[in-house]
N, C-alpha and C positions, 0 to 999 in steps of 0.2 A: 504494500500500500504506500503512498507516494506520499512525503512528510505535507506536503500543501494539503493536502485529504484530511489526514489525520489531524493537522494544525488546526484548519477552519471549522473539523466537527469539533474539537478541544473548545478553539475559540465561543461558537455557537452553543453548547454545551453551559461553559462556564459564564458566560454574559447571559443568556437565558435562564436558569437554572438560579446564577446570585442575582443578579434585577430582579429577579420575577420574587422569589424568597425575599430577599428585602424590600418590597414594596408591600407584600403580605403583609411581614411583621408591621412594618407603619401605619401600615392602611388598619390591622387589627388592635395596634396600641390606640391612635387616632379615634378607631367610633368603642373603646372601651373608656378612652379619657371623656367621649362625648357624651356616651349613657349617665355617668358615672353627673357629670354635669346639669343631664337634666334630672336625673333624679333627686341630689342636692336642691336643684331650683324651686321645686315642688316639695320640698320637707315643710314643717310650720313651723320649724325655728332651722334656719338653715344652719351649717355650720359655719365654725370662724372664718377658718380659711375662707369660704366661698362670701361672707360680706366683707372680708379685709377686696378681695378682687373687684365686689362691688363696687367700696368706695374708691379703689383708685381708676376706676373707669369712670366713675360718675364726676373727676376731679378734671375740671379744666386744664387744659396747658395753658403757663405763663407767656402772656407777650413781651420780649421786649423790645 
């Protein structure tokens, strides 16, 4: 088998295989951070962390 052969299934292999795997993981951390989010939003006393994120969104930026 001719090293270009072997090289480009390596290549397609390995860029397939890791892209595709690491995008899984983000894509699956991403809507576990997102559930995780609105569940917190819908509590009746939400947690700290999530009113500390509150009020720094609800805080204007300074002009100068």
């Amino acid at each position: 088998m001719p090293f270009y052969l072997t090289a480009s299934i390596g290549f397609f292999l390995g860029f397939a295989f890791g892209v595709g795997c690491a995008l899984a993981v983000m894509y699956s951390i991403y809507m576990g951070g997102y559930r995780a989010a609105i569940r917190d939003s819908q509590l009746d006393t939400p947690p700290e962390r999530y009113r500390h994120a509150r009020e720094k969104l609800s805080v204007s930026p300074k002009k100068d």
